[in-house]
VEXDREN-2710 file (C-alpha; in Angstrom, 1 decimal):
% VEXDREN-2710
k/r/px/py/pz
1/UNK/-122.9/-60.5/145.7
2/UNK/-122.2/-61.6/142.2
3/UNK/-124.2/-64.4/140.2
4/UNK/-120.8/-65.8/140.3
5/UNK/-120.2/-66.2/144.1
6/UNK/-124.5/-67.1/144.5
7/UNK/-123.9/-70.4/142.3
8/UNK/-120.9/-71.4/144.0
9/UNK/-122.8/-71.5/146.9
10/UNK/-125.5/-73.0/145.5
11/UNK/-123.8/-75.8/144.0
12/UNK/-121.9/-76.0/147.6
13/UNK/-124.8/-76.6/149.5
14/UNK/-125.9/-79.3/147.3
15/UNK/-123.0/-81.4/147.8
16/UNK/-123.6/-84.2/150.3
17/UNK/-120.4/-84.3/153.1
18/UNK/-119.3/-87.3/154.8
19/UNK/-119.7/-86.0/158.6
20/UNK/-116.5/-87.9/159.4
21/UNK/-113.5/-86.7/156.9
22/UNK/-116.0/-84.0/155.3
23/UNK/-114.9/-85.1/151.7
24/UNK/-118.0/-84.7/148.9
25/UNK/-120.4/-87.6/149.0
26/UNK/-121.9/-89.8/146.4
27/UNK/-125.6/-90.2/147.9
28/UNK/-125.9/-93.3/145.9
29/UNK/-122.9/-95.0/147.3
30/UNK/-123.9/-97.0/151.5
31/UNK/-120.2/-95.5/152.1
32/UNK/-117.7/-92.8/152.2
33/UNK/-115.0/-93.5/149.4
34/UNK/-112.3/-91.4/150.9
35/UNK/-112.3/-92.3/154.7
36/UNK/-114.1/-95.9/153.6
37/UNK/-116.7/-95.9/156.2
38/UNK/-120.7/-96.5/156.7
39/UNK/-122.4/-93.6/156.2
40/UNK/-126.3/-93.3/156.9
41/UNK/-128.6/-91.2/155.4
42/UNK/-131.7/-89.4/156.6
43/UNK/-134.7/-90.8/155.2
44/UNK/-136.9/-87.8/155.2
45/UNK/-134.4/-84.7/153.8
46/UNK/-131.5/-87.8/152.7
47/UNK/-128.7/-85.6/154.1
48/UNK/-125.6/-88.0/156.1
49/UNK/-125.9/-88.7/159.4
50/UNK/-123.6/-88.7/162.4
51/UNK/-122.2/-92.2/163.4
52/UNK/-124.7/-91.8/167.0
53/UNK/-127.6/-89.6/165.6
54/UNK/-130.8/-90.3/166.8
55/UNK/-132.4/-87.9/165.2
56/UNK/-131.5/-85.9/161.9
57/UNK/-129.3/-82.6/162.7
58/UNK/-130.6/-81.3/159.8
59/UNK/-134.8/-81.5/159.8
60/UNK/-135.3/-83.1/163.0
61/UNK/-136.4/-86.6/161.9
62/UNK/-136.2/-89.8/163.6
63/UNK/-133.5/-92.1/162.5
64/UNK/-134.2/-95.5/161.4
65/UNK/-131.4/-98.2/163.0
END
């Protein structure tokens, strides 16, 4: 793989999604800009939740309400 293609994917992975229109996130915003809707955020590993989530897909923590 070239350096190229490894910090594209870095830089992809970094990039918060909104898990309802899966546009790029701003983490410091309560909302997604493009789809305008409430968008939680895991406490412990701050990645967006889903709209029911419970628990965090993404490291398994509990979800505050």
């Amino acid at each position: 793989m070239a350096a190229q293609d490894v910090g594209s994917k870095a830089e992809e992975k970094a990039t918060c999604v909104c898990p309802f229109c899966e546009q790029a996130l701003d983490p410091s915003a309560p909302w997604c800009a493009p789809c305008k809707v409430e968008v939680r955020f895991c406490v412990s590993c701050k990645e967006p939740l889903p709209r029911e989530a419970t628990e965090c897909p993404n490291c398994g923590a509990a979800c505050k309400e």
